[in-house]
N, C-alpha and C positions, 0 to 999 in steps of 0.2 A: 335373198338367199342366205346372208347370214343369220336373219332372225330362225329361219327354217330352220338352220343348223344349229341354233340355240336352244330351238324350241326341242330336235332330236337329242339333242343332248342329257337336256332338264330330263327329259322322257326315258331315255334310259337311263340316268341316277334313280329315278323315280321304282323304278321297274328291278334294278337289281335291289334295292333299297328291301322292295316288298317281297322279294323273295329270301331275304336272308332270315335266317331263323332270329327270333328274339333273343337268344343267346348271344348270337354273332352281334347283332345290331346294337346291345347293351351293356357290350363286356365291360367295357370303361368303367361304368358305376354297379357292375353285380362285384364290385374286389368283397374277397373273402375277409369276413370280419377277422381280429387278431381277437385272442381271449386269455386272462389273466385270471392265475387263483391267488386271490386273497385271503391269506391267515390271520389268524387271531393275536394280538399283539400279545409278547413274555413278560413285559414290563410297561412301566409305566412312562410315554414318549414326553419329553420337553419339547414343546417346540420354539427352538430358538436356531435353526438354521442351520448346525451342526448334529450331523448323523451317525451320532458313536451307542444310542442304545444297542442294547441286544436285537429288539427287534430289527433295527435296519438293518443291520451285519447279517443278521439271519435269511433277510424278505430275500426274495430272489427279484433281478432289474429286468424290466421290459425291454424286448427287442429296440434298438435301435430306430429313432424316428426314420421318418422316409419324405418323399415330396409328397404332397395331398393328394395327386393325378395318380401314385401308384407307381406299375410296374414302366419301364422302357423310360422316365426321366432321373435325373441327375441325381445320385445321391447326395443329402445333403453335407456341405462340409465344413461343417461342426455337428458335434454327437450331441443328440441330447437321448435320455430314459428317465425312466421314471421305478417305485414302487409304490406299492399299496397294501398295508396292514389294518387292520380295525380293532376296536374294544366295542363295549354293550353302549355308546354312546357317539362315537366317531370315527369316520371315514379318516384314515391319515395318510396322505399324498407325498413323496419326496420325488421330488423332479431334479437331476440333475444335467445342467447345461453348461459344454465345453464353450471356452467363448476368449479370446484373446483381445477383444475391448469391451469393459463392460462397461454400456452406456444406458440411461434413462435418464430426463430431465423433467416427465408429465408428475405433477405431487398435489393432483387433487382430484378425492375419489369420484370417481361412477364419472370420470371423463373417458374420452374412446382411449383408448391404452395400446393400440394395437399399434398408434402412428410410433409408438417406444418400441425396441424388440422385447417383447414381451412371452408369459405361459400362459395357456390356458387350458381347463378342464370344461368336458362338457357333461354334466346327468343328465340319466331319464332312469329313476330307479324301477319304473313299475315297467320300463320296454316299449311302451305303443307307439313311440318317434312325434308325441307332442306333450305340451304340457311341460316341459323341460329347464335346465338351468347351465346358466355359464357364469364361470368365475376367471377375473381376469387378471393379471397382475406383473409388471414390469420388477426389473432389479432395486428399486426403491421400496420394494412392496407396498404399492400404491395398490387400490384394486378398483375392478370395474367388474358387481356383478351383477346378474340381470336373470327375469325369469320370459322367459317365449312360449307362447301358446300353439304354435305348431310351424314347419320352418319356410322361410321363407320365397320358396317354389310355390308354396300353395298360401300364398296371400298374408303370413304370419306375420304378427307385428310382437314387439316384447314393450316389458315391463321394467323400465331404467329402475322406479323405487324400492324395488323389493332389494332386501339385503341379506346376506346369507348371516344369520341373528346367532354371535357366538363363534362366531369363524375364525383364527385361528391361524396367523401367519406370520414365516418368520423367516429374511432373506439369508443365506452364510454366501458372503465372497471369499474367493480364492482370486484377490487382485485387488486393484481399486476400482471407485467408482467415477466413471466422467473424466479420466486421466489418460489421453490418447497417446501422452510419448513413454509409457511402459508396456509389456507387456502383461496381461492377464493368462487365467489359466481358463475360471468357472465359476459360474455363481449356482446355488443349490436353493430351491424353492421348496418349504415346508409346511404342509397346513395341516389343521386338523378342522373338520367338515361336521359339524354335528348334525346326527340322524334327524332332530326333533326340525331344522332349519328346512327339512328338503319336505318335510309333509305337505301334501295338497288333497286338498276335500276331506282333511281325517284321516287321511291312509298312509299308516308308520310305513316310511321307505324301507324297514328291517325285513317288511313280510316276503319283500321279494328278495329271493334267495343269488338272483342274478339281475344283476342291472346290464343295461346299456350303456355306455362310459367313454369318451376319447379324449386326448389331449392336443394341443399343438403349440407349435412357435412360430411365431411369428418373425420374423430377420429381416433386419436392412443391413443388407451389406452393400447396396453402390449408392449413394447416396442422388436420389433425382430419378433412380430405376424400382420398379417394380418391388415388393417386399416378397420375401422367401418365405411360400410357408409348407413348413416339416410338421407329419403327423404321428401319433402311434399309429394309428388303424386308417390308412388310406380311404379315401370318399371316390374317388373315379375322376372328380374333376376340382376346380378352386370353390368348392362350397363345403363349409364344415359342418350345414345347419339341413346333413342327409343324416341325422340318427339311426336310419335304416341299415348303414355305413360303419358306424362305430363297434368300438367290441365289443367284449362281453366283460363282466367284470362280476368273477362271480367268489360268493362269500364261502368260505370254507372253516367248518367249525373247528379248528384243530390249532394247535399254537404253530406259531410262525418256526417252520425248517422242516415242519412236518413230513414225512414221506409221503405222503398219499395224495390224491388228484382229486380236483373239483372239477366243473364242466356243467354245461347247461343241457337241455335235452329236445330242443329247438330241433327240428327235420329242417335241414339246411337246402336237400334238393327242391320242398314246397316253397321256402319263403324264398329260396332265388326265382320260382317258377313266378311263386305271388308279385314279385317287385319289379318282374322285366314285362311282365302285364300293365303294374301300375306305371311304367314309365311309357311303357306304350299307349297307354289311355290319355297320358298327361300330352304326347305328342301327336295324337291324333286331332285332341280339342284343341292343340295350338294352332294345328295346318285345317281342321275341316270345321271349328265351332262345335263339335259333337262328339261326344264320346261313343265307343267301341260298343255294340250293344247287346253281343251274345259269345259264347265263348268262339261261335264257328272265325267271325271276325278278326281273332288274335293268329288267325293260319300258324295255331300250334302243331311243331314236327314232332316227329321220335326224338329230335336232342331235346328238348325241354319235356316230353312227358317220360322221359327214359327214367327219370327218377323218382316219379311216384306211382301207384299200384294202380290196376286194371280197376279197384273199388275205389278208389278215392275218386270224390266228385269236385267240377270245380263248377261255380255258376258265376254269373252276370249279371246287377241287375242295375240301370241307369234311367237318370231323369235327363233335360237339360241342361241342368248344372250338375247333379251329383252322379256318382256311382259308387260300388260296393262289389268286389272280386273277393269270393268266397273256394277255399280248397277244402272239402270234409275228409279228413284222411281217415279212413276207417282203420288201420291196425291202430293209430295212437288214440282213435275216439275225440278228436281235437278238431276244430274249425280255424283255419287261418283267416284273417278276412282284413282287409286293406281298405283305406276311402278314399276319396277325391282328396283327403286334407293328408294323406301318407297316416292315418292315424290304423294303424296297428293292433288288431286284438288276438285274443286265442280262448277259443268257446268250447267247453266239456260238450260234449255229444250226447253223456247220459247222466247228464241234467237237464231238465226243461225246465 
């Protein structure tokens, strides 16, 4: 009798499960990217860990980190932001983190950094969520960087040797260092990221006019308890390696205080519709061995086609292992198209 009633149970999770719209089903990891303009620096940045150029004074600071999960958990509590200015040659980062002890003991590079309370950045200059790069680094400015070939939901392994060639960092505390009976205030993380460092196959990271871009920290605050980790642009859940996830971080030609707005030009109704398919693909091969194999399959409602046109087409096409979810939008003339690996593209229409 009890297994009966196991069995009814399992059967209606199953059955509300499949009637909720993929909206519902995937709210947790569709969070709305955050997106930042980045200017052109006024001067020329030191980077020594103190943030008195013109440029910084001028950048304007990213919203407030957050927990990785998103909306409805705990704010975190120490602040950390960040900004971001450029020249014809470098990415330049200032991270600032409120912090009342500041502790790191790890002093040897491309070890895991994260066991320290540590920052990190994530690129993908060209967008497609593989191919990608992480740079890591504690209060000692120790660093740990690394290159990944696509992330680690879909079988991605990284690359420990690669080093980011020319990079650029420089700690400033506000406190000491590893000294628990005072009070601290903050330590400030500065790099500058050369363009020529992030190329891959030949292709100047410059050309893209909007990268893909997150940060986070990583916190121990109870020592033998789980580690806090605070993000700019929220992921849905405890995985930083959803680039699909991250913001935008887009390049704006004008010097730093500028009045005027950058922004990307990304149809944000497709690529949610595109990502809550691929996460539905990704959970169908986990419970049946097979992927989804035509669009009737994804029992798309009005909430998810409400934001694309009557013209826009979406297809399906799957093997055993792979697949390939395509949205043709006709007013932009653009193809969104997603793989089994999360790799990401966007195809002209009238080009062949």
């Amino acid at each position: 009798m009890k297994k009966l009633c196991l069995f009814a149970a399992l059967a209606c999770i199953a059955t509300a499960a499949s009637s909720q719209s993929l909206f519902e089903r995937y709210k947790a990891v569709l969070t709305t990217p955050r997106s930042y303009d980045c200017f052109r620096a006024v001067d020329q940045i030191r980077v020594d860990g103190i943030l008195d150029e013109a440029s910084w004074t001028r950048a304007q600071s990213s919203e407030p980190f957050v927990d990785i999960r998103g909306e409805g958990y705990p704010t975190p509590t120490k602040e950390t932001t960040v900004k971001m200015v450029w020249d014809y040659d470098h990415l330049y980062i200032a991270a600032t983190l409120t912090e009342d002890n500041i502790v790191a003991h790890l002093t040897q590079r491309d070890t895991i950094i994260y066991h320290d309370n540590d920052f990190e950045v994530f690129l993908d200059p060209d967008g497609d969520a593989v191919q990608y790069f992480e740079i890591e680094n504690n209060a000692r400015g120790v660093v740990f960087d690394l290159m990944l070939d696509k992330s680690y939901r879909s079988n991605g392994s990284f690359f420990i040797p690669w080093n980011c060639e020319g990079l650029q960092l420089a700690i400033g505390l506000n406190g000491t260092l590893n000294k628990e009976d005072d009070t601290d205030k903050s330590w400030v993380v500065e790099m500058a990221i050369p363009f020529k460092a992030l190329t891959f196959n030949f292709t100047n990271p410059r050309n893209y006019s909007t990268w893909r871009i997150n940060f986070s920290r990583v916190q121990h605050l109870v020592k033998g308890q789980p580690e806090e980790n605070w993000v700019w642009s929220p992921t849905g859940k405890v995985d930083m390696h959803m680039a699909d996830r991250w913001g935008f971080l887009n390049f704006v030609d004008a010097p730093v205080g500028s009045r005027i707005k950058g922004g990307h030009d990304l149809d944000m109704n497709a690529y949610k519709l595109l990502w809550a398919m691929f996460y539905a693909q990704l959970d169908n091969y986990s419970a049946k061995g097979s992927y989804i194999s035509d669009v009737d399959g994804f029992k798309l409602t009005g909430t998810e086609l409400a934001g694309i046109s009557k013209k826009d087409k979406i297809t399906v096409e799957t093997t055993s292992s792979q697949f390939i979810i395509r949205i043709a939008l006709d007013g932009k003339k653009k193809t969104y198209s997603v793989d089994q690996d999360g790799r990401f593209t966007i195809t002209d229409m009238t080009k062949k």
